[in-house]
C-alpha positions as CSV (number, residue, x, y, z in Angstrom):
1,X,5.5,2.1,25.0
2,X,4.9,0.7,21.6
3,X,4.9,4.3,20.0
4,X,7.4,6.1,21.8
5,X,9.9,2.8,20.2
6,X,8.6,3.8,16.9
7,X,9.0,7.7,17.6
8,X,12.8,7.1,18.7
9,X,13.4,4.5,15.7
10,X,11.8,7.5,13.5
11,X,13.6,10.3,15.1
12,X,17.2,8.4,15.0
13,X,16.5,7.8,11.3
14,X,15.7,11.3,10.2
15,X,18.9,12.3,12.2
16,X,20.7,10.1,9.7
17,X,22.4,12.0,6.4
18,X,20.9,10.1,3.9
19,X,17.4,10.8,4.8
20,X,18.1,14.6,5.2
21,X,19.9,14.6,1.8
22,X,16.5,12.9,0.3
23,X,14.4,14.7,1.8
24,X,15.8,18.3,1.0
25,X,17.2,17.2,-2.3
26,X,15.5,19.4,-5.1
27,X,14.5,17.1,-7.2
28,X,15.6,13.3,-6.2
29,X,12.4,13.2,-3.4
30,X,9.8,14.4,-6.5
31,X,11.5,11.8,-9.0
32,X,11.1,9.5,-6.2
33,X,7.3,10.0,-5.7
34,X,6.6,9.9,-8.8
35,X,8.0,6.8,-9.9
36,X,5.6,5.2,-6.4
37,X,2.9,7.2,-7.9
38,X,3.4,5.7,-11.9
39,X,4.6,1.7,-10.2
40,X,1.4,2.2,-8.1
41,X,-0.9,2.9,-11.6
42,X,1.0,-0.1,-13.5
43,X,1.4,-2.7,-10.4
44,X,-2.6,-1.9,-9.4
45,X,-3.9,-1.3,-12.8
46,X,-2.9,-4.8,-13.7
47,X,-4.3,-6.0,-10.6
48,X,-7.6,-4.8,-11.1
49,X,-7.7,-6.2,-14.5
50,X,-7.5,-9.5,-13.2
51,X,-9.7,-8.6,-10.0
52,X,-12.6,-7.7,-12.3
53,X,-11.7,-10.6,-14.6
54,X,-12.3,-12.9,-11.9
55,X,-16.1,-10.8,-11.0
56,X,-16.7,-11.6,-14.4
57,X,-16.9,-7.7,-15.3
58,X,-13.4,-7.7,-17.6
59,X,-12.7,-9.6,-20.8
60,X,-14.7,-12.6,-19.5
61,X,-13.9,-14.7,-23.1
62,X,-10.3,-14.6,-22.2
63,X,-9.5,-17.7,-19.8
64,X,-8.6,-16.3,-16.5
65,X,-5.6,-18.4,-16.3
66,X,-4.2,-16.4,-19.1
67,X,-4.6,-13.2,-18.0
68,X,-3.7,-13.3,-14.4
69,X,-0.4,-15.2,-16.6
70,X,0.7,-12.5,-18.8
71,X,0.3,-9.9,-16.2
72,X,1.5,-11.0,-13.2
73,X,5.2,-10.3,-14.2
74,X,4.9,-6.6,-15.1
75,X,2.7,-6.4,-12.0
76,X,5.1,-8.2,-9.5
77,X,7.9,-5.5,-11.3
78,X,5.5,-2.9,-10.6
79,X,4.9,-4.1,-6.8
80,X,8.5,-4.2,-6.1
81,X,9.5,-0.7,-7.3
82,X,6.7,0.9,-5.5
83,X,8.2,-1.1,-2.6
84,X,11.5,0.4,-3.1
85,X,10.2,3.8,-3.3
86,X,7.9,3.5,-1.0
87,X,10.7,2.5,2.1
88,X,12.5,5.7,0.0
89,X,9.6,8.1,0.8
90,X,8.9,7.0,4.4
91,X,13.0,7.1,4.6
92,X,12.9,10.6,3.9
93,X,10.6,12.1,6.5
94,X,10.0,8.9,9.2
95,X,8.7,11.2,11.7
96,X,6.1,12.5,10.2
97,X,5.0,9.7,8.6
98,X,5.0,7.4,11.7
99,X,2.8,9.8,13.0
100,X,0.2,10.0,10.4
101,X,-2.9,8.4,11.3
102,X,-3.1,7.6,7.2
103,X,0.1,6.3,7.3
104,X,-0.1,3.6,10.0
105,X,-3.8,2.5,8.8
106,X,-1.6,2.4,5.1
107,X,0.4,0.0,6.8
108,X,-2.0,-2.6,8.3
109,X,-3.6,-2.3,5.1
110,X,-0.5,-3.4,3.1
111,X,-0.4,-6.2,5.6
112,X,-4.1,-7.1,5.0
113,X,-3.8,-7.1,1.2
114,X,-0.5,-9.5,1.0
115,X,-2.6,-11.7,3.6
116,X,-5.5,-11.6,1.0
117,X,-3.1,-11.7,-2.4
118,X,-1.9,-14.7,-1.2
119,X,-4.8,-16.8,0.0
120,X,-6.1,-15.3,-3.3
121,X,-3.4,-16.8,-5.4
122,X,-3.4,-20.3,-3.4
123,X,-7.1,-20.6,-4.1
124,X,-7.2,-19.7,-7.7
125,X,-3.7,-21.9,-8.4
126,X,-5.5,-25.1,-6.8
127,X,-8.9,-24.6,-8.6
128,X,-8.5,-23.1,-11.9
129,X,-8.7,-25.6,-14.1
130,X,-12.5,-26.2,-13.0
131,X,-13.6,-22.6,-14.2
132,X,-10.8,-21.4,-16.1
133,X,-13.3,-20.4,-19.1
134,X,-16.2,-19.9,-17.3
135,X,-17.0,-15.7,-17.3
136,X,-17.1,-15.8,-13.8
137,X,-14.7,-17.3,-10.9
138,X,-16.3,-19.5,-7.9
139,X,-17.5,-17.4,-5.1
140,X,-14.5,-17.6,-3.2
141,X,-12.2,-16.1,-5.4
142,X,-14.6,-13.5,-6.3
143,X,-15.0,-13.0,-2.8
144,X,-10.7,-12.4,-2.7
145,X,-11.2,-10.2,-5.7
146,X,-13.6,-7.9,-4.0
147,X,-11.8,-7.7,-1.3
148,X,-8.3,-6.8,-2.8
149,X,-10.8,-4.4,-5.1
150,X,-11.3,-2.6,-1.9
151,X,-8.8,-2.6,0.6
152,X,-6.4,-1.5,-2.2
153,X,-8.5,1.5,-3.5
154,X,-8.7,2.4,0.2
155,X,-4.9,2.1,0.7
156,X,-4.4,4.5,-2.4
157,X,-7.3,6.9,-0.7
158,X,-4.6,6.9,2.7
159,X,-1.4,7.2,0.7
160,X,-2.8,10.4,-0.5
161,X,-4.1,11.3,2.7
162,X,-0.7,11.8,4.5
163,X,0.2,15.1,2.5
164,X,-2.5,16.3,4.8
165,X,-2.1,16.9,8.6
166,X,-6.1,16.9,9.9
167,X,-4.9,14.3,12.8
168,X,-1.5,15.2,12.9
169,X,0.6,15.7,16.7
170,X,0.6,18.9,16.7
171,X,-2.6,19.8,17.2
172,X,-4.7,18.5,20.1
173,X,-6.4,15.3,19.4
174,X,-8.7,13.0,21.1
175,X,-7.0,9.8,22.9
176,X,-7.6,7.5,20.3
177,X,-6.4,9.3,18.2
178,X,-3.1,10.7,19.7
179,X,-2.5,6.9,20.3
180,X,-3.4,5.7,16.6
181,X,-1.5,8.8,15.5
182,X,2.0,7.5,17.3
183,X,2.1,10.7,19.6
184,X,4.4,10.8,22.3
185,X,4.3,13.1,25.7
186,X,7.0,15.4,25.9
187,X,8.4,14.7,21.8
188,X,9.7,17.3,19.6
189,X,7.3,18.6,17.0
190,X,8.1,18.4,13.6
């Protein structure tokens, strides 16, 4: 039920002329993915700096209020241009990416790194000024840091992943799979 509303959303949207035209422009999709790809190295490179501050692996003489300061505007202007491109991209070719197995685990990753970014940011905010110059953050936030470490290097791993088709529709899958992939009985195949 769930996918075949998704599938229809997907297919009315890739019906629409502005996807076409972005999809089969020559060279608006590439500039497109490559801005994601360069806001993705800027947005998560600073991110990681202040993840591994906080492990105590990254510039651990530099108060960790200060660095997670100076950083988190070029971030947050990273994070929201590879938001932008990122609804561009997936407004481009929405039925294939809907059903990409990569895609959709992306997706509830996304979800489980804002959850973590900001319990993250509410924990270091409240409790900062108890460690701020210490080479290592409390357990907790390290814990965060880890975390975010992870799930984010795992979201770039998918992101790359959905250029490839292994557990695409089109080719007979196992039940889990056609259900986690978003494939509907009877659907055009793209």
């Amino acid at each position: 039920m769930l996918n075949e509303l998704v599938y229809n959303f997907a297919v009315w949207l890739d019906d629409t002329r502005w996807s076409a035209m972005l999809h089969e422009s020559y060279y608006m999709y590439n500039w497109v993915e490559s801005t994601h790809v360069l806001t993705l190295m800027v947005s998560l490179g600073m991110l990681f700096l202040i993840d591994l501050r906080m492990l105590g692996y990254a510039l651990p003489d530099v108060p960790a209020s200060k660095i997670a300061e100076r950083l988190s505007i070029p971030m947050l202007v990273g994070f929201t241009i590879m938001f932008i491109t990122g609804i561009s991209l997936f407004y481009a070719v929405p039925v294939r990416s809907v059903q990409s197995v990569w895609f959709r685990t992306k997706m509830v990753l996304l979800v489980v790194c804002a959850v973590n970014a900001y319990l993250f940011h509410n924990r270091m905010n409240e409790s900062v000024s108890s460690w701020d110059n210490d080479a290592r953050a409390p357990s907790r936030i390290r814990l965060g840091a880890g975390l975010s470490l992870g799930f984010w290097t795992i979201v770039v791993i998918c992101g790359r992943f959905i250029a490839y088709d292994w557990f695409d529709c089109d080719y007979e899958q196992s039940a889990f799979i056609e259900f986690f992939a978003g494939c509907v009985d009877g659907q055009e195949r793209f």
